[in-house]
N, C-alpha and C positions, 0 to 999 in steps of 0.2 A: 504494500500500500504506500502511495507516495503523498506525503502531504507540505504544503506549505508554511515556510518561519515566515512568521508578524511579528510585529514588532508590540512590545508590551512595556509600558514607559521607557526604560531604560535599558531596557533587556528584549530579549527576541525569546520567541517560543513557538510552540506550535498546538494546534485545536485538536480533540478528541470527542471524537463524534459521541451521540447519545448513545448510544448502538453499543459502541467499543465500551463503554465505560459499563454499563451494563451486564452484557456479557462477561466480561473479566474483572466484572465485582472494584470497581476501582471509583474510590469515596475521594476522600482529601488527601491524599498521601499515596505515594509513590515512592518505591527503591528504584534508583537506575544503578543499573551493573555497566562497569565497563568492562572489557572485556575483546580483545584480542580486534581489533576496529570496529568492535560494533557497541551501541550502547540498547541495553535491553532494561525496557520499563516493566517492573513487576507491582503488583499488587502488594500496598503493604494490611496484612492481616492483623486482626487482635487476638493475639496469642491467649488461648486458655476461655475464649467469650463461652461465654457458657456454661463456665462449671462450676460457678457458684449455684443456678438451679440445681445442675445435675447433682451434685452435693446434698443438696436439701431434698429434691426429689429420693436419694439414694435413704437418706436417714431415714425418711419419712416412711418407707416401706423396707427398711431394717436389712438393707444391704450394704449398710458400711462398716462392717465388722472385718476386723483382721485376717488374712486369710492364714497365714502363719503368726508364732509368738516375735514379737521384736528383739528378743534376747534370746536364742537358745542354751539349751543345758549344758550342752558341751563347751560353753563358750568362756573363754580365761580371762573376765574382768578386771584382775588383779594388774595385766601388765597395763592397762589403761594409766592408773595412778603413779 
């Protein structure tokens, strides 16, 4: 796809159709990667959105129990100190 740089006060940029933005999930924020002459615009995500419900949903219907103990028995505490 080819598109054209405008000029943006002082700076130059370039437009992102409704479409594109859409599609590829892209809000306010953008990573550009460089990379080897090419520049690639990624989508930046919100790492973890979601899992304070899922959290709560998990409590709520009593699947957030440990699946193993966080200390096992075999385990030499002593050299921690």
């Amino acid at each position: 796809m080819e598109v054209s740089i405008i000029k943006i006060g002082n700076s130059k940029g370039f437009r992102l159709s409704k479409t594109l933005l859409e599609k590829y999930n892209i809000k306010d924020k953008v990573e550009l990667i460089l990379e080897k002459g090419r520049i690639i615009i990624k989508p930046v995500g919100t790492p973890r959105q979601g899992w304070e419900n899922a959290f709560k949903e998990m409590h709520e219907n009593g699947d957030d129990k440990l699946l193993f103990d966080d200390v096992f028995e075999d385990e030499n505490l002593e050299e921690w100190n």
